[in-house]
C-alpha positions in Angstrom: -68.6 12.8 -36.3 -66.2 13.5 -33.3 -68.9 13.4 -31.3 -70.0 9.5 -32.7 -66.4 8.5 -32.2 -65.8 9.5 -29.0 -68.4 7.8 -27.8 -67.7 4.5 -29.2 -64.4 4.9 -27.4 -66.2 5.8 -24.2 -68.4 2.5 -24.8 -65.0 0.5 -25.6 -63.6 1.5 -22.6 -67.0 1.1 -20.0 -67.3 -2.6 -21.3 -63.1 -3.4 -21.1 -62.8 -2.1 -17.7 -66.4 -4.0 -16.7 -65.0 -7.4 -17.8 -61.8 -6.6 -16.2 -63.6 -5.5 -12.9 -65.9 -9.0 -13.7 -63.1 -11.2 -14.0 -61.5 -9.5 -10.7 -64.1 -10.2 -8.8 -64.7 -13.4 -9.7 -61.7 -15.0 -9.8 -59.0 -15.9 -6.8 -56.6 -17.3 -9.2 -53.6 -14.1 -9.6 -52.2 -15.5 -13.1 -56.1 -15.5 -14.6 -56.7 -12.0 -13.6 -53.8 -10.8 -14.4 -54.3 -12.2 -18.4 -57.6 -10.8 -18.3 -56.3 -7.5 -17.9 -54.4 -7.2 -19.8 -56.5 -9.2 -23.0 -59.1 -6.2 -21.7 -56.7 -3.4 -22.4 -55.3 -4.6 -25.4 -59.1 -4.2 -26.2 -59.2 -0.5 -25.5 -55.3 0.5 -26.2 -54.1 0.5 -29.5 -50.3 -0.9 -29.1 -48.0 -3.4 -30.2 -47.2 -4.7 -26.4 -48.6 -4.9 -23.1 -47.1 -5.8 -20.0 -48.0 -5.8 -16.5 -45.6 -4.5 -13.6 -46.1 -5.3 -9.5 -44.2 -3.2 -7.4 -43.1 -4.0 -3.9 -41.1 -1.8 -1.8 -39.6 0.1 -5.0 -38.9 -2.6 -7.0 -40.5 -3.8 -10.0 -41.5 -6.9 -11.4 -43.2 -7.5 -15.0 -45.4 -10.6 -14.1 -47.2 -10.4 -17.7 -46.9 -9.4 -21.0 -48.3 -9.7 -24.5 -47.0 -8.8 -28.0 -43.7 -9.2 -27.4 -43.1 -12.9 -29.1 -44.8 -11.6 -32.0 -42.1 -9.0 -32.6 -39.3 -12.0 -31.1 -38.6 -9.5 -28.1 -38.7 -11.6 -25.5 -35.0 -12.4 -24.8 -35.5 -8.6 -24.2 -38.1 -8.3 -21.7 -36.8 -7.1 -18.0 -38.8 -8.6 -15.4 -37.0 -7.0 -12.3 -36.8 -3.2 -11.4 -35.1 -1.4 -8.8 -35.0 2.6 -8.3 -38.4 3.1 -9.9 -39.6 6.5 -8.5 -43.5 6.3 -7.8 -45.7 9.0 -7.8 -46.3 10.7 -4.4 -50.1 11.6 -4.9 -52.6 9.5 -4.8 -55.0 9.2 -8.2 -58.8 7.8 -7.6 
């Protein structure tokens, strides 16, 4: 049975990250990439809310999120950053 259900998650997760990669590639338009994302891993990611952060030169900026009206958080969200420490390895 372990064996069933890992595969559906393995199959969940192939198809999210192919529509995310579909959308990516055929879209120029940031903000509709950027909600495809995420709609993709709320797909695969079982969570209450979802955001996406940019970072330039240290400093981050939340430029989407999801599921936080729904819990009336958003007078809550922080959408700038600064002193984030990034990881020094790279992960392909």
């Amino acid at each position: 049975m372990t064996d069933d259900h890992e595969a559906e998650d393995e199959l969940r997760y192939s198809t999210a990250l192919a529509a995310a990669a579909a959308v990516v590639n055929s879209s120029l338009d940031v903000e509709q990439v950027l909600d495809r994302i995420l709609e993709q891993v709320s797909a695969v990611v079982p969570a209450d809310t979802y955001n996406i952060i940019l970072i330039r030169e240290g400093q981050g900026h939340m430029v989407r999120w999801r599921g936080y009206e729904a819990l009336d958080l958003v007078d809550q969200i922080t959408v700038s950053y600064t002193h984030l420490t990034l990881p020094t390895k790279r992960i392909v």
